[in-house]
C-alpha positions in Angstrom: 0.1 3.4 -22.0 3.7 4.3 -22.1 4.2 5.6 -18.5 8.2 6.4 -19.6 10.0 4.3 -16.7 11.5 1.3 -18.6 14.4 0.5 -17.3 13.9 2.0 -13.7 14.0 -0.2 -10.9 10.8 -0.7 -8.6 10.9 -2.0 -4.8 7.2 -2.7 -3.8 6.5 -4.4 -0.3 3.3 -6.5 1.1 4.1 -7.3 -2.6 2.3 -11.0 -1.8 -0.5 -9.1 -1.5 -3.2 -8.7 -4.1 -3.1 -4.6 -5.2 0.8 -4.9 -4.8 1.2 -7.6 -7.2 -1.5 -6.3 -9.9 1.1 -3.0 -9.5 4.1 -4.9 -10.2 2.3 -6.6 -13.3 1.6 -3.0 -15.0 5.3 -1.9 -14.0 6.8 -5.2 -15.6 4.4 -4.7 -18.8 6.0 -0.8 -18.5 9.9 -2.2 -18.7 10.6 -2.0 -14.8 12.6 -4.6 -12.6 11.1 -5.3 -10.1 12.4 -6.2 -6.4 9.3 -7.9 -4.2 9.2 -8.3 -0.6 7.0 -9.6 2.0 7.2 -11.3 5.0 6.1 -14.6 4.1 8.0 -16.6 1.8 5.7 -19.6 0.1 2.7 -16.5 -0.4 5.7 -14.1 -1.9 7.4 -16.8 -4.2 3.1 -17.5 -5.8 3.4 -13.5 -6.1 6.3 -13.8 -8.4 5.7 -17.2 -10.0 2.5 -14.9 -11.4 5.0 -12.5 -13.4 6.7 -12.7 -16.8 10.3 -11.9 -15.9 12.7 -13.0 -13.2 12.2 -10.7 -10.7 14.5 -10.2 -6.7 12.3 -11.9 -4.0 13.4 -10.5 -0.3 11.7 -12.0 2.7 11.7 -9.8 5.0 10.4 -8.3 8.2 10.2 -4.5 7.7 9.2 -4.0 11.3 12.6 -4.5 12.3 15.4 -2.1 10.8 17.1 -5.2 9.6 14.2 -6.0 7.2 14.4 -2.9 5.8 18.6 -3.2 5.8 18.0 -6.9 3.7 15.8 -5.1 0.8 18.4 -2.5 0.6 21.0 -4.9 0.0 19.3 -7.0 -2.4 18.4 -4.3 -4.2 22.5 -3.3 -4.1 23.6 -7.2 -5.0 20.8 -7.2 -8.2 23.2 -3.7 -9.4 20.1 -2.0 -9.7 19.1 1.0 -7.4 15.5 2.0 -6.5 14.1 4.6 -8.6 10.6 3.4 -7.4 8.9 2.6 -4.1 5.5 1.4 -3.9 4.7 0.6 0.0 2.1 -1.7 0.2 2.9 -3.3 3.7 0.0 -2.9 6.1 -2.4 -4.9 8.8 -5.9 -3.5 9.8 -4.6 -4.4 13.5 -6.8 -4.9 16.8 -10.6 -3.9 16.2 -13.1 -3.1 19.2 -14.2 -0.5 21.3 -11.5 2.5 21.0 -10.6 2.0 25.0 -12.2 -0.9 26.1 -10.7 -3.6 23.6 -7.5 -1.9 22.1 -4.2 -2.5 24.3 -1.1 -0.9 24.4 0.3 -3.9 22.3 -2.2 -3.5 20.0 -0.9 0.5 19.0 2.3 -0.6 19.2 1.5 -3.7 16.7 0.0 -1.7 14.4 1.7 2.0 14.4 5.1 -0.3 13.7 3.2 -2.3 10.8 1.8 0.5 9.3 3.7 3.2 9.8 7.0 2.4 10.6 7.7 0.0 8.2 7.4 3.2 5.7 10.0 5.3 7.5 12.3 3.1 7.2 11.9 2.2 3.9 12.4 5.9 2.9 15.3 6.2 4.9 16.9 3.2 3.0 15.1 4.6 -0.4 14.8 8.2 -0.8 18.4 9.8 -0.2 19.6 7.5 -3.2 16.4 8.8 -5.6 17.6 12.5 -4.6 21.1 12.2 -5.3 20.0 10.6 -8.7 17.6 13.3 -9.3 14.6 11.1 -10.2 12.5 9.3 -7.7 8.6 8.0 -7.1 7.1 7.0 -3.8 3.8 5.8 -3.4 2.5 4.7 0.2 -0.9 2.8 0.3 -3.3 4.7 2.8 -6.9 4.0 3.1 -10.3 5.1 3.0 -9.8 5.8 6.6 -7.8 8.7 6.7 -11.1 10.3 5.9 -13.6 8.6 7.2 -12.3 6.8 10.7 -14.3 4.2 11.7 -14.5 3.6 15.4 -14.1 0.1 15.9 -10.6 0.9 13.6 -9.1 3.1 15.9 -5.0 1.4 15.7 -5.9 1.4 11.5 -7.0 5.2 11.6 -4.1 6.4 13.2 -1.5 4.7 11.7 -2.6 5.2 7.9 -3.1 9.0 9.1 0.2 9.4 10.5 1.4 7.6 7.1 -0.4 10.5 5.2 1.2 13.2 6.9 4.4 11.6 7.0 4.2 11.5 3.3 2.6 15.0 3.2 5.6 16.3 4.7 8.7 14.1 3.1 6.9 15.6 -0.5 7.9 19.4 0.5 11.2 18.7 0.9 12.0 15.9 -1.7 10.2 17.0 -4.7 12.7 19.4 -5.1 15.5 17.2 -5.7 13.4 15.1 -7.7 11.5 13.0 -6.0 7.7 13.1 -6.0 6.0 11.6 -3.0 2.1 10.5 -2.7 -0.5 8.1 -1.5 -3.2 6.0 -3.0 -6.4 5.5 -0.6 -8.1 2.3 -1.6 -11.6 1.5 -0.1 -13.4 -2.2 0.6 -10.8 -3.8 -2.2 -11.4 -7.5 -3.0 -8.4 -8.6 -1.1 -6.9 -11.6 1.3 -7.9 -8.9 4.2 -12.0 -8.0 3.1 -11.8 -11.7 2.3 -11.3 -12.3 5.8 -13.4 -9.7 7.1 -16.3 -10.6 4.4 -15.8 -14.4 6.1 -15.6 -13.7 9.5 -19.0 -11.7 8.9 -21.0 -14.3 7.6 -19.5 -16.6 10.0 -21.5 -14.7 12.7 -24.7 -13.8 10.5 -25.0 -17.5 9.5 -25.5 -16.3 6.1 -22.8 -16.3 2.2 -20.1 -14.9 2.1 -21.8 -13.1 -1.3 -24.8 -12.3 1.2 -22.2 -10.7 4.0 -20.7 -8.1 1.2 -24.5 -7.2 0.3 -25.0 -6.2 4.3 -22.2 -4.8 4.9 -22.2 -2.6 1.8 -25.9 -1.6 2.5 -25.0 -1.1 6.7 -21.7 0.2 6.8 -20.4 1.8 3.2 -23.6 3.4 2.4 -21.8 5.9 0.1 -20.2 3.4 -1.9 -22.6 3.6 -4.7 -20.8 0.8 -7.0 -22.3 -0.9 -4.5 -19.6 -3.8 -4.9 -15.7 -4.5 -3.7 -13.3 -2.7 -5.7 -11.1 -5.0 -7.4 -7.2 -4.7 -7.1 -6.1 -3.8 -10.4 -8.6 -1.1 -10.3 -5.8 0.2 -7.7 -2.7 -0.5 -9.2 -3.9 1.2 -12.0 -3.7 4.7 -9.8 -0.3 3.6 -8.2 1.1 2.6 -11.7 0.6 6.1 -13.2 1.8 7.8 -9.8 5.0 5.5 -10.3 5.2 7.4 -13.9 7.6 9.6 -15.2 3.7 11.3 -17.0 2.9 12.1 -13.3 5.4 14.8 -13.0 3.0 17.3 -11.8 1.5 15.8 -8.9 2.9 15.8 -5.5 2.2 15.6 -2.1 -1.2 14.2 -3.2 -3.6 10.7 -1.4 -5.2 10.1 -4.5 -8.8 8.2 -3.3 -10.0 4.8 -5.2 -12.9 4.4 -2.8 -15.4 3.9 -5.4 -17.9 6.9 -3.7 -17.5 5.4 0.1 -15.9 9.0 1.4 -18.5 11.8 1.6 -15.9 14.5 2.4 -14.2 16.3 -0.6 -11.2 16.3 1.3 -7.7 14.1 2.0 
């Protein structure tokens, strides 16, 4: 599918990481360059050994303003600018009883991580995609921001105050050009289900294979694939987001949860 952006420039972070990369390899195929960054450099350097054309690596730490500063620049050095921003950067964070296991550190940890990484990374992005009059921004939420789970509690809140972050930014930048929205991926075969799915057996004393099968039948009843999603399932949704094609949707969190939400909302 032509999705019309070749020869746009696309920044995608937590781009070491499985959904990010299988997005840069449809936006390479589509013509874009590509600038990657993640905050570790030997699992970000695999990321782009995996792809055709040269692309800008940037290790960075975007919980710190002065990650989000470095991709900036690099971005400014390659003489590109960002037409595209696919934020992929994100930890689950501290898991437990809401109260009795999650510490102050533990919000703070994870509301930085997930949530202001992406402020910052529209501050360094989006003014420059208005002035230009184009722009696409596509945050990764999660399943969560429907359906909280209560041993998630740092996860929920962050990835909802990413939503309505994003909610908000798309009223006011859409009109200059700029379409903002989220894709909300659910129980993806990733590094992070990989540990989960691990750690899980690890304490059943059973496969990791026989892990997935319980926790699909305990604790995603709804998911009636009744498997992991795989990652290019969600690039896929990002990619077409990241298109000049979707130039009607805005302001949207776009679900790829395989059935696990009930609701028929967010």
């Amino acid at each position: 599918m032509d999705l019309k952006i070749s020869g746009r420039t696309a920044v995608i972070s937590g781009a070491a990481g499985a959904m990010a990369l299988e997005t840069a390899k449809l936006l390479e195929a589509d013509g874009c360059n590509l600038v990657l960054t993640d905050v570790d450099k030997d699992e970000l350097a695999e990321a782009a050994s995996k792809l055709s054309s040269q692309v800008v690596t940037v290790v960075a730490d975007l919980s710190e303003q002065a990650g989000a500063d470095k991709v900036a620049q690099a971005v400014a050095e390659a003489g590109w600018h960002c037409d595209i921003l696919v934020h992929a950067a994100g930890v689950t964070g501290a898991k437990g009883d809401p109260l009795a296991d999650i510490s102050e550190d533990d919000w703070t940890h994870a509301w930085n991580t997930d949530f202001m990484t992406a402020v910052r990374m529209s501050k360094a992005f989006v003014p420059g995609m208005n002035d230009r009059g184009w722009g696409r921004v596509v945050f990764v939420t999660s399943e969560n921001v429907a359906q909280p789970y209560p041993d998630e509690v740092v996860y929920n809140a962050s990835k909802s105050a990413l939503l309505s972050f994003s909610k908000g930014m798309s009223q006011v930048y859409a009109q200059k050009g700029t379409l903002i929205n989220c894709v909300a991926p659910a129980f993806i075969k990733t590094d992070m289900t990989d540990g989960m799915m691990e750690k899980r057996a690890e304490q059943m004393g059973v496969s990791v294979d026989e892990a997935v099968e319980t926790f699909l039948e305990e604790e995603r009843p709804h998911l009636v694939l009744k498997r992991r999603g795989r990652p290019e399932e969600t690039a896929f949704v990002i990619a077409c987001l990241c298109s000049d094609r979707a130039s009607f949707v805005n302001g949207s969190n776009w679900r790829v949860d395989g059935g696990a939400v009930q609701t028929m909302n967010l």
